[in-house]
C-alpha positions as CSV (number, residue, x, y, z in Angstrom):
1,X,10.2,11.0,10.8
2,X,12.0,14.3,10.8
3,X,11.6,16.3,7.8
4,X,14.3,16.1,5.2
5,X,15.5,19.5,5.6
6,X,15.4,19.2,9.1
7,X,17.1,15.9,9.6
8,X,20.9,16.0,10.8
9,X,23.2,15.7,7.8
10,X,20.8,16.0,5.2
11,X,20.1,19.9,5.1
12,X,20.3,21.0,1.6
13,X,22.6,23.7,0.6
14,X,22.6,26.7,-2.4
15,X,24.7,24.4,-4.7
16,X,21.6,22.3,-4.9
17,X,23.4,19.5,-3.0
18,X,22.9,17.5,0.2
19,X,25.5,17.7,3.2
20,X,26.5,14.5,4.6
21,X,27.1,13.6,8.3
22,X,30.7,15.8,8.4
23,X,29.0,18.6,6.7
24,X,30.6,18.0,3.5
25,X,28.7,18.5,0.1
26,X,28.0,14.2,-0.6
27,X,26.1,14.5,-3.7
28,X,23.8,15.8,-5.9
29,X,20.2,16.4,-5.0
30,X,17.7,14.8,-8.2
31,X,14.4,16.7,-7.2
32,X,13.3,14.3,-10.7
33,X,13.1,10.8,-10.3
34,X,14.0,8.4,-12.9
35,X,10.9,6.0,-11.7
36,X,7.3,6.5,-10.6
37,X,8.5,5.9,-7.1
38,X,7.0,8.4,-4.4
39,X,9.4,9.2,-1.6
40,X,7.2,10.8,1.4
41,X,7.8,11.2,5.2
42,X,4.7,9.7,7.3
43,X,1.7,11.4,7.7
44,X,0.3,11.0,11.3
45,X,3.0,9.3,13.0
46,X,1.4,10.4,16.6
47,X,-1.5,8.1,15.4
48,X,0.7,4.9,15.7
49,X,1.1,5.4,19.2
50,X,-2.7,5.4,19.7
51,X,-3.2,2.0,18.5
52,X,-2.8,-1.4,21.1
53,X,0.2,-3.1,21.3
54,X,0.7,-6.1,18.9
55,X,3.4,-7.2,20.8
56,X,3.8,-10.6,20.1
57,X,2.3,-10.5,16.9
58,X,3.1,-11.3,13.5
59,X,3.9,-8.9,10.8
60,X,0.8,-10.1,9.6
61,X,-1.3,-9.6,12.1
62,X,-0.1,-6.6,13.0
63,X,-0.5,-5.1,9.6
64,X,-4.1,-6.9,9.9
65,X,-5.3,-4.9,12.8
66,X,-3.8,-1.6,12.0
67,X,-5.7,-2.0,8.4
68,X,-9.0,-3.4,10.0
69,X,-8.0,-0.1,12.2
70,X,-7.9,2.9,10.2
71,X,-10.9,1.4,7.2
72,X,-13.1,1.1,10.5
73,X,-12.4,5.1,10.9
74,X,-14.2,5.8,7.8
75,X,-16.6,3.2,7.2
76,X,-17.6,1.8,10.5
77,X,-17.0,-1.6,12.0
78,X,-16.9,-4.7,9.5
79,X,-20.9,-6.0,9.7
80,X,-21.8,-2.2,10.6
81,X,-25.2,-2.2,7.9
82,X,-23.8,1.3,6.6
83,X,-20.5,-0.2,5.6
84,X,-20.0,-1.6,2.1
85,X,-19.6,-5.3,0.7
86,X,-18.4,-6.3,-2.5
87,X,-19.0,-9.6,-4.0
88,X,-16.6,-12.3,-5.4
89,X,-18.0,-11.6,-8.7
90,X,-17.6,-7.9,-8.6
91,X,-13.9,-8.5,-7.9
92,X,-13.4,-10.7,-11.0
93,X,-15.1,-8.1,-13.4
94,X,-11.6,-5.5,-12.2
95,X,-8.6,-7.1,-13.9
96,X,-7.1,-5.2,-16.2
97,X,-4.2,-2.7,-16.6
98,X,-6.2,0.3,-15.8
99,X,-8.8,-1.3,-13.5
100,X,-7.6,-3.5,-11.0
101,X,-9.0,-4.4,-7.5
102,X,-7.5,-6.4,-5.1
103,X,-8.4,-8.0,-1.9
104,X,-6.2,-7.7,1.2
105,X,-7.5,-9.4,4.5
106,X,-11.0,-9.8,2.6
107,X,-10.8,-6.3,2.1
108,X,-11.5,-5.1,-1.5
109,X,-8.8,-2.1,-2.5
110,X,-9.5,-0.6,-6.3
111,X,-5.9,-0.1,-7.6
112,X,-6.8,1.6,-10.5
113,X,-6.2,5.5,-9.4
114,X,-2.6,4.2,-8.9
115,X,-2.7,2.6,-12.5
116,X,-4.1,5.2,-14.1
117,X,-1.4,7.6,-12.7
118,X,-3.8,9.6,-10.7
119,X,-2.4,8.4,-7.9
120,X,1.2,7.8,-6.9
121,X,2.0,4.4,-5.2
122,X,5.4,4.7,-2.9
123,X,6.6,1.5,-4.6
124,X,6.0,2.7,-8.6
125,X,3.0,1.1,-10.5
126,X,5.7,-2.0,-11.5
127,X,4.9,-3.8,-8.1
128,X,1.0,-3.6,-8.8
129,X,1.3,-4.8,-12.7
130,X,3.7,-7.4,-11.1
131,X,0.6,-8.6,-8.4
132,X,-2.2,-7.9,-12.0
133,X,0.3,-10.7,-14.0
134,X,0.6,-13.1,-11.2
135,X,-3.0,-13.4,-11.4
136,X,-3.9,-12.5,-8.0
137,X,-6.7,-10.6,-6.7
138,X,-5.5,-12.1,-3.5
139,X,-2.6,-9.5,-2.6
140,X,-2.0,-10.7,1.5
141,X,1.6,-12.0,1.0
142,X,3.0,-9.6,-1.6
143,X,0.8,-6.4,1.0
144,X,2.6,-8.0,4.5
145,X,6.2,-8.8,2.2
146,X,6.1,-5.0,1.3
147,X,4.4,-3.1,3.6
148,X,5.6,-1.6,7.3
149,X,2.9,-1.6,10.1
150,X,4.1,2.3,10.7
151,X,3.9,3.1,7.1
152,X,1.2,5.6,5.2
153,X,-0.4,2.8,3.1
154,X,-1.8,1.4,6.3
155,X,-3.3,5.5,6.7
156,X,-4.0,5.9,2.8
157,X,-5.9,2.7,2.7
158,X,-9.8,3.8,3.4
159,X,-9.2,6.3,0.5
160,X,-9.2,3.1,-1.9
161,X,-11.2,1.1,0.1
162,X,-14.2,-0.6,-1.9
163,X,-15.7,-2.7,0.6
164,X,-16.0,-6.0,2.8
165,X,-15.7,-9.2,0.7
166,X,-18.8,-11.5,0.5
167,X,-17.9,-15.1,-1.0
168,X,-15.0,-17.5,-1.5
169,X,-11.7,-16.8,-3.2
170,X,-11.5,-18.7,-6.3
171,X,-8.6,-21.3,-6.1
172,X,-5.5,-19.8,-8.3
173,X,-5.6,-23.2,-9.7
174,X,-1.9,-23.4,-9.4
175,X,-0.7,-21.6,-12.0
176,X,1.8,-19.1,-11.6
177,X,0.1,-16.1,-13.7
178,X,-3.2,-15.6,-15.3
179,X,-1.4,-16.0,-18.8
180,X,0.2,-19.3,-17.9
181,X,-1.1,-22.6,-19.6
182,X,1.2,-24.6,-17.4
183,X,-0.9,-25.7,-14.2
């Protein structure tokens, strides 16, 4: 990822606008955002080339393995004594607008600094109410449906990190969202 004002045809100019691909003036730059959404290039791209090849993978795994990958850089293998575990019951007690943890390849993540607005989530705190509402603690699919196996949540993970999950998932019970009554 090449910096933005180093990227062909997006150099910024006095006017306060952006050239296109001719050199042209295209538009506007909006340094404010009309959304919580965080536009960043990646941090430690060299570092993607250091991990094995998943070819042949899914997005899933991949994803996976690059997680399991950089949470092992901080806290040790997973069943390493010095790493951390958090039960099934700690999980259920962090379910609310401001304190919400979720659990990605039985991996407990504490979304709350993102809630809170002490942290800014790429995506905008709508797509981690939206998980809260569905009812699920679970976040795999909506994680792999929105997340790259290059991209900086992969790196930013350990910095939410909670710890390993002990016990079963409860079922969701088939409802759709923690306030449905229809199951």
């Amino acid at each position: 990822v090449v910096p933005n004002d180093e990227a062909p045809g997006a150099a910024a100019t006095d006017g306060g606008k952006a050239d296109d691909a001719d050199g042209d003036n295209a538009e506007e730059v909006h340094e404010d955002r009309s959304d919580d959404t965080v536009w960043e290039s990646a941090e430690g791209k060299e570092e993607d080339d250091k991990i094995h090849s998943t070819v042949g993978q899914t997005k899933q795994q991949t994803l996976f393995i690059k997680l399991e990958h950089f949470v092992s850089l901080r806290f040790g293998k997973k069943g390493d004594p010095n790493r951390p575990t958090v039960h099934i019951d700690q999980v259920a007690e962090h379910q609310s607008d401001e304190d919400f943890w979720c659990i990605i390849d039985r991996k407990v993540f504490d979304l709350g600094p993102y809630l809170r607005g002490e942290a800014k989530h790429p995506g905008g705190k709508r797509i981690l109410t939206r998980q809260l509402s569905m009812g699920g603690q679970d976040a795999d699919e909506r994680f792999v449906r929105w997340h790259h196996p290059s991209g900086n949540a992969l790196r930013r993970a350990p910095e939410f990190f909670v710890g390993d999950l002990e016990g079963a998932l409860p079922p969701s019970g088939g409802k759709c969202c923690r306030n449905c009554t229809v199951s």
